[in-house]
C-alpha positions in Angstrom: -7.3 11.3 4.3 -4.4 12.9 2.1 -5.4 16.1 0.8 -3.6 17.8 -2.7 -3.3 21.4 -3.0 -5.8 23.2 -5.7 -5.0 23.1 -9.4 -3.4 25.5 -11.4 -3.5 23.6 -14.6 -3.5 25.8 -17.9 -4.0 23.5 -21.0 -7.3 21.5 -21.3 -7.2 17.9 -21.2 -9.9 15.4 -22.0 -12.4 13.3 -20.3 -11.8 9.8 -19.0 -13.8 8.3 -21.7 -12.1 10.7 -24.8 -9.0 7.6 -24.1 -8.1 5.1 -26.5 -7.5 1.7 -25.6 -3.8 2.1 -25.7 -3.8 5.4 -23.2 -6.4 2.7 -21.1 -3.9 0.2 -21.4 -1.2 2.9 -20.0 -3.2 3.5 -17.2 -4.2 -0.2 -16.1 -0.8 -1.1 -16.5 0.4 2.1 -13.8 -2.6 0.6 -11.5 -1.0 -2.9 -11.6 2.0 -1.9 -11.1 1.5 0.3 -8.0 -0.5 -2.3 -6.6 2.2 -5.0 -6.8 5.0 -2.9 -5.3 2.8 -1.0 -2.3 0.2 -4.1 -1.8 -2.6 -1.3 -1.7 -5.5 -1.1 -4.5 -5.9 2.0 -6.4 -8.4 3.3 -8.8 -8.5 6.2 -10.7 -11.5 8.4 -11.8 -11.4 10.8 -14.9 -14.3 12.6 -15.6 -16.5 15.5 -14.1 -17.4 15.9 -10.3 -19.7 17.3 -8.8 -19.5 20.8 -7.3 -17.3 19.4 -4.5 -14.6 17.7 -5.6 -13.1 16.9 -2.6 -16.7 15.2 -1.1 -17.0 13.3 -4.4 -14.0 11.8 -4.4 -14.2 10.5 -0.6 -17.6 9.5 -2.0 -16.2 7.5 -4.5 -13.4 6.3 -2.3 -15.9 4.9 -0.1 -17.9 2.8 -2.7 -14.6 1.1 -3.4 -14.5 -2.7 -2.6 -11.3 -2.4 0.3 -11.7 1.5 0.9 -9.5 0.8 3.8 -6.6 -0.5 1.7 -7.3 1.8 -0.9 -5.9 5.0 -2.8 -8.6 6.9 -5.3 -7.1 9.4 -7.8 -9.8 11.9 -9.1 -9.1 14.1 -12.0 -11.5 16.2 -13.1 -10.4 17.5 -16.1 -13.1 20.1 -17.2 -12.7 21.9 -13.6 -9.2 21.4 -13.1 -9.8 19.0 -10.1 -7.2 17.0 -9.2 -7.9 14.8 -5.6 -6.3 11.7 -3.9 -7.8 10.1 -1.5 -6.1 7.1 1.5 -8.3 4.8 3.3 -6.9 4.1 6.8 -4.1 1.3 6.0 -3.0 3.0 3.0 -2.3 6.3 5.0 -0.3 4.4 7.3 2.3 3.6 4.2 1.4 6.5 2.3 1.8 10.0 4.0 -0.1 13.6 2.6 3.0 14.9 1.7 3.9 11.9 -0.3 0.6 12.7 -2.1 0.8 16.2 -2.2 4.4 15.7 -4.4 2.4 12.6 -6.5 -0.3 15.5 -6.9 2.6 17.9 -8.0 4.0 15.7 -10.8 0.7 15.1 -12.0 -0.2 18.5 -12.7 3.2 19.3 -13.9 2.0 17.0 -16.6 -1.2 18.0 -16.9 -0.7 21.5 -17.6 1.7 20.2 -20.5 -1.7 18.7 -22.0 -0.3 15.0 -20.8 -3.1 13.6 -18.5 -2.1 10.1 -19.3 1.4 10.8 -18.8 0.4 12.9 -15.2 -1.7 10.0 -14.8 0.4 7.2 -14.9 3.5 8.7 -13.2 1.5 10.1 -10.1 0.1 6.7 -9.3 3.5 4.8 -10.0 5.5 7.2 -7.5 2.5 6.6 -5.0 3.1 3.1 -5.4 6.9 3.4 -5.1 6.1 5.8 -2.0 3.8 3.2 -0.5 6.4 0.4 -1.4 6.1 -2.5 1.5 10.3 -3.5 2.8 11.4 -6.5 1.5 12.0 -8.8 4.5 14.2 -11.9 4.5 12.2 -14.8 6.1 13.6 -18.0 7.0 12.0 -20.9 5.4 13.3 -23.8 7.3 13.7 -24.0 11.1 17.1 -23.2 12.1 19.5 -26.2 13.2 20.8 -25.8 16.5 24.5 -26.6 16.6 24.1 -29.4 18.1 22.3 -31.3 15.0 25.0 -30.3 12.7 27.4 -32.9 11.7 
């Protein structure tokens, strides 16, 4: 599982449920996005963890519906928290150091007071990061040269 190095946020940000619905709309849009592009499902959590943030988040990672196909971001805003968590396919697209630089532009954000910007631009460069080749498929048999007249 990717791991991200610990916070060193300095402004305070809000809660998960402190967004309107246009910062929601923001975010859902970022999710979408990354999903198309990388063919992975992500989820984000905002809000307090437990003690161990790193435990809660796999936690939460594992309730997900595909955990294998997955990516969970965790932000914990109250105690600077900030985790990201691969199930098994997603780590084979989606390397820790890919995450660790997602995790970096986040808090670059965050410590700005931007959590929705952090938010939204960590996940889309995980998508991008994750991004599946495009590959050219034929959609007809090929004609030998024999049949061509």
């Amino acid at each position: 599982m990717a791991t991200t190095p610990a916070s060193t946020w300095v402004a305070r940000v809000p809660a998960g449920d402190s967004f309107t619905p246009s910062q929601r709309e923001w975010i859902t849009r970022a999710v979408h996005n990354a999903e198309a592009v990388s063919g992975l499902k992500f989820s984000v959590f905002v809000g307090i963890a437990e003690e161990d943030s790193r435990g809660y988040a796999e936690r939460l990672h594992q309730a997900l519906g595909d955990p294998d196909h997955s990516v969970l971001v965790m932000c914990d805003p109250e105690f600077h928290k900030l985790e990201i968590v691969t199930g098994v396919a997603a780590r084979r697209v989606l390397s820790d150091l890919e995450c660790r630089l997602a995790a970096a532009a986040m808090q670059t954000s965050f410590a700005g007071g931007d959590i929705v910007g952090g938010l939204t631009a960590g996940i889309q460069q995980l998508g991008e990061a994750a991004r599946q080749p495009r590959t050219l498929h034929i959609t007809r048999p090929v004609e030998r040269l024999g049949d061509i007249g």
